[in-house]
C-alpha positions as CSV (number, residue, x, y, z in Angstrom):
1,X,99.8,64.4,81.1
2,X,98.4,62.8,78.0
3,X,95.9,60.0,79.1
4,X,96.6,56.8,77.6
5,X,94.2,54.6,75.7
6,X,94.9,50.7,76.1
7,X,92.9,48.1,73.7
8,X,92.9,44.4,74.6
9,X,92.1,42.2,71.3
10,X,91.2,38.9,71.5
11,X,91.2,36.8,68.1
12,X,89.5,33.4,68.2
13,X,90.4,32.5,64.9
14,X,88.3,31.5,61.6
15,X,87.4,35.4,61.4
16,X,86.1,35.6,64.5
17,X,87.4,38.6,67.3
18,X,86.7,40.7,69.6
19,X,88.2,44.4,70.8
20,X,88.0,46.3,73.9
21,X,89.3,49.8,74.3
22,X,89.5,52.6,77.3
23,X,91.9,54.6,78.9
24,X,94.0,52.8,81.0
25,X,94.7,53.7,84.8
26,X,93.2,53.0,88.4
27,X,89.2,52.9,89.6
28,X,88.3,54.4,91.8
29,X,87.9,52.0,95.4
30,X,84.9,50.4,96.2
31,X,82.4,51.5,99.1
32,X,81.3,48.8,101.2
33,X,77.7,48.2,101.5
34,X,75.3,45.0,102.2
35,X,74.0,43.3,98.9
36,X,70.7,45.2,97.9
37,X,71.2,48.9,99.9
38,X,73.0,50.2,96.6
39,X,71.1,53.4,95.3
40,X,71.4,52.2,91.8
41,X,71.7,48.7,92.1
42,X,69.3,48.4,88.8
43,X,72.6,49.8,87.2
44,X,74.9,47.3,89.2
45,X,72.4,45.0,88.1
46,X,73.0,45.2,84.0
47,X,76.5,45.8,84.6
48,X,76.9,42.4,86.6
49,X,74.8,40.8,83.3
50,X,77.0,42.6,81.1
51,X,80.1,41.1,82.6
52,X,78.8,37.9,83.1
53,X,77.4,37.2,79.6
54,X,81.3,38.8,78.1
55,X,82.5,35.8,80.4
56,X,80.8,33.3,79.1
57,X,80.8,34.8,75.5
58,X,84.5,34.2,75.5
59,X,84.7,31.1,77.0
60,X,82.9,29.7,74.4
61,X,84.6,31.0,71.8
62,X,88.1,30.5,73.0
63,X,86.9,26.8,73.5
64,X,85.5,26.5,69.7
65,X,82.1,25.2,70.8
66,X,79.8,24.4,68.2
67,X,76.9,22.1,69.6
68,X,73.6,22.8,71.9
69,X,73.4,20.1,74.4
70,X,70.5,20.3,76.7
71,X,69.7,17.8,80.2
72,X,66.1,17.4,81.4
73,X,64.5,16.1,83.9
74,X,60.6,13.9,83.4
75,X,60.5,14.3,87.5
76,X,59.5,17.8,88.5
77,X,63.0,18.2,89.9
78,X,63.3,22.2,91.2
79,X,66.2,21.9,93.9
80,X,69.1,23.1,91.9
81,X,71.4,22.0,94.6
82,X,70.2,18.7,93.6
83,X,70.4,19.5,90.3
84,X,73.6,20.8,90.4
85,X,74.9,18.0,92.2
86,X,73.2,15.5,89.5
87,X,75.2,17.4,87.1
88,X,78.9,16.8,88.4
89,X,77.6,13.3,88.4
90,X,76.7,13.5,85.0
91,X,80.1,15.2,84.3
92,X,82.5,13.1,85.8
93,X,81.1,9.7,84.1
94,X,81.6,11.7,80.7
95,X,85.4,12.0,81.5
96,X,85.9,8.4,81.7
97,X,84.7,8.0,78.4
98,X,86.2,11.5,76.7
99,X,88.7,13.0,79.3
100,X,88.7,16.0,76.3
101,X,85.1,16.9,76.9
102,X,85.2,21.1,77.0
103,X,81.7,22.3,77.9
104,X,80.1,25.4,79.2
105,X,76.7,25.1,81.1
106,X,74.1,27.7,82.1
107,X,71.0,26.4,84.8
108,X,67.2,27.5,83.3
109,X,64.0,27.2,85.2
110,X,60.6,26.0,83.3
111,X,57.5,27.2,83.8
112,X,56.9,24.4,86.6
113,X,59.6,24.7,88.1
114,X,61.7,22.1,86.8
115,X,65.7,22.5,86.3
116,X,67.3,21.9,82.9
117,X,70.6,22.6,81.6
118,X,72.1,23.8,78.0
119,X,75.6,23.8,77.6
120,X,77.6,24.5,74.5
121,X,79.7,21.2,73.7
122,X,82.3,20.8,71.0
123,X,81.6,18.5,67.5
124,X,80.3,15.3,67.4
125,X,78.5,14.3,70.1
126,X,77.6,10.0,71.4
127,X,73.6,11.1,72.1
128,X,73.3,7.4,72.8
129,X,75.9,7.1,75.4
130,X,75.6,10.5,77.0
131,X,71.6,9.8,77.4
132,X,72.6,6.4,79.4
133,X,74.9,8.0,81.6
134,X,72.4,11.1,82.1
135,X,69.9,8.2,82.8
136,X,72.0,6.4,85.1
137,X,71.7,9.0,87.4
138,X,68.4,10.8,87.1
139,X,66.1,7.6,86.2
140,X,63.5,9.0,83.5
141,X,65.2,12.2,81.1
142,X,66.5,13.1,78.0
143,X,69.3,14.2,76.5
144,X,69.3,16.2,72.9
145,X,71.9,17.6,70.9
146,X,71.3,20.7,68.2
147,X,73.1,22.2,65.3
148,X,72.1,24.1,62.8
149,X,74.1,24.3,59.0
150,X,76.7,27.1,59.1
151,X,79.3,28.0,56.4
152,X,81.7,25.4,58.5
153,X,78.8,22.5,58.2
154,X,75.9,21.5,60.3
155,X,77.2,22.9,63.8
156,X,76.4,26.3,65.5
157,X,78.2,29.2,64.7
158,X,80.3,30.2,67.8
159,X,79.1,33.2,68.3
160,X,75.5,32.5,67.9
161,X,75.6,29.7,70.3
162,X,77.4,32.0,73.1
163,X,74.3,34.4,72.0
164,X,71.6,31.7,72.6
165,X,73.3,30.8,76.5
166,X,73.5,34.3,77.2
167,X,69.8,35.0,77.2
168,X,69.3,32.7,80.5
169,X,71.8,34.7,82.4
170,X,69.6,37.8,83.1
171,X,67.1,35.9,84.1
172,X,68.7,33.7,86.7
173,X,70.7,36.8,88.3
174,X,67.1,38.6,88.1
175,X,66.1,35.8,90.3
176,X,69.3,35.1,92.6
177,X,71.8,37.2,92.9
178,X,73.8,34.6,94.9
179,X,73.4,32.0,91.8
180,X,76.5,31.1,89.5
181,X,75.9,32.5,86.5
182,X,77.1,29.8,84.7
183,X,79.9,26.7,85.0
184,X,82.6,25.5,82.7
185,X,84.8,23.1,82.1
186,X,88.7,23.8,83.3
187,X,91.0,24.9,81.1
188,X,89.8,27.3,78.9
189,X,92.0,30.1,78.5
190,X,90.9,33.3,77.2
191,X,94.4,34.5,75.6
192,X,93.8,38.8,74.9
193,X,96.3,41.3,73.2
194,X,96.9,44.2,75.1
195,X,97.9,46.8,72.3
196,X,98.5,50.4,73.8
197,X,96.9,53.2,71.4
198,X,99.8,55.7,69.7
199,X,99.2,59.2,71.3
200,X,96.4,61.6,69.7
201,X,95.3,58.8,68.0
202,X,91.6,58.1,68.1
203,X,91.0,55.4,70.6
204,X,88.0,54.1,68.8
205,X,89.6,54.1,65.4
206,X,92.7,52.0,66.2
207,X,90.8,50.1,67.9
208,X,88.7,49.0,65.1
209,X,91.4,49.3,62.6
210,X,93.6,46.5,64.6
211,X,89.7,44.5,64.5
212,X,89.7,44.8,61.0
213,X,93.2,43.4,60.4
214,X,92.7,40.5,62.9
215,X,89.4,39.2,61.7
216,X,89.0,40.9,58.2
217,X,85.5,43.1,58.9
218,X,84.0,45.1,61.8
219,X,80.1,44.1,62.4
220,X,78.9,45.1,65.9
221,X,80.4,48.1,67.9
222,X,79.3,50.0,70.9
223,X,80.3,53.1,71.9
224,X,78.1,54.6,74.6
225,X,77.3,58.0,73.4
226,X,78.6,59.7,76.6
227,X,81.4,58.5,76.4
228,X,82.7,60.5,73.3
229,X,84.3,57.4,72.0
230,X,87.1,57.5,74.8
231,X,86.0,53.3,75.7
232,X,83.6,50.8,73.9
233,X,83.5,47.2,72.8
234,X,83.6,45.5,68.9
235,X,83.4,42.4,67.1
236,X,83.7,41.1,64.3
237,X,80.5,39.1,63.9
């Protein structure tokens, strides 16, 4: 029997997407083992960042965020359950004032210590009223906002925000495993195209051939080399 090759596209629009391909079928079952004892867990490791920063990749582009916010403390504040918690805080007031307010967050650690946030926000942003609410909860911080001029106007481009959040991942799981990679907001949906790949067809070229015709251009591809082109990733940026 033929194996066949599946490829799940997902366009974001505004010549932006994004194409997996493999060959569909079932993995093999996972051996149980206590967290740490695996022989290759450096391996499990970058495959647990890899998966992560896809995750949060997408959800930033499905969402169309376009703005850096960051959260910081003046207090040395290093619990990040406390953190955390001041967070939600800081969340929730935000609704009452934009119930529409899509975000996704990632946690980073300064040199001291300290716990700040970045989160990827979406166009214009109140700095004055999101700095008093920030404030009415923490006492002494700041709040700033970043763009930088794209093609579209002075805001991020999508994919180079989700680039800039993904860096902190690897270093918090390098730290804690048992830490959230990162948060976001409810309802993004990540909406993918499962396309199945015609038989002897080269799963690597119809896979970047339906790219190409979603988003208009291929940029970055990886194919592992051992893997002989049978599964690999795209996009169009």
């Amino acid at each position: 029997m033929i194996p066949r090759h599946k490829i799940t596209l997902i366009d974001y629009g505004e010549e932006d997407a994004e194409v997996t391909w493999g060959i569909s079928g079932k993995k093999e079952g996972k051996k149980t083992q206590k967290r740490g004892e695996s022989k290759s867990r450096a391996a499990n490791l970058d495959r647990c960042i890899r998966r992560a920063k896809a995750n949060l990749r997408r959800k930033v582009m499905a969402a169309g965020l376009d703005h850096l916010l960051t959260l910081t403390y003046r207090e040395n504040i290093t619990e990040r359950w406390r953190a955390w918690a001041d967070f939600e805080r800081f969340v929730r007031l935000v609704h009452k004032h934009r119930s529409d307010w899509p975000w996704v967050v990632v946690s980073e650690t300064q040199g001291r210590g300290a716990v700040h946030f970045h989160l990827a926000v979406k166009g214009f942003q109140n700095v004055d009223l999101l700095r008093g609410l920030w404030r009415s909860i923490i006492g002494e911080g700041n709040i700033d906002v970043q763009y930088k001029r794209s093609p579209a106007g002075f805001q991020w481009r999508k994919s180079a925000l989700a680039s800039y959040l993904t860096k902190y991942i690897g270093k918090a799981m390098e730290t804690d495993l048992n830490e959230k990679r990162f948060r976001c907001s409810l309802g993004i949906e990540i909406k993918g195209q499962v396309i199945w790949v015609p038989l002897r067809v080269p799963a690597k070229d119809y896979a970047l051939f339906r790219l190409e015709a979603a988003a208009g251009r291929v940029g970055r591809v990886w194919c592992p080399e051992e893997g002989n082109g049978e599964y690999g990733w795209a996009c169009s940026w």
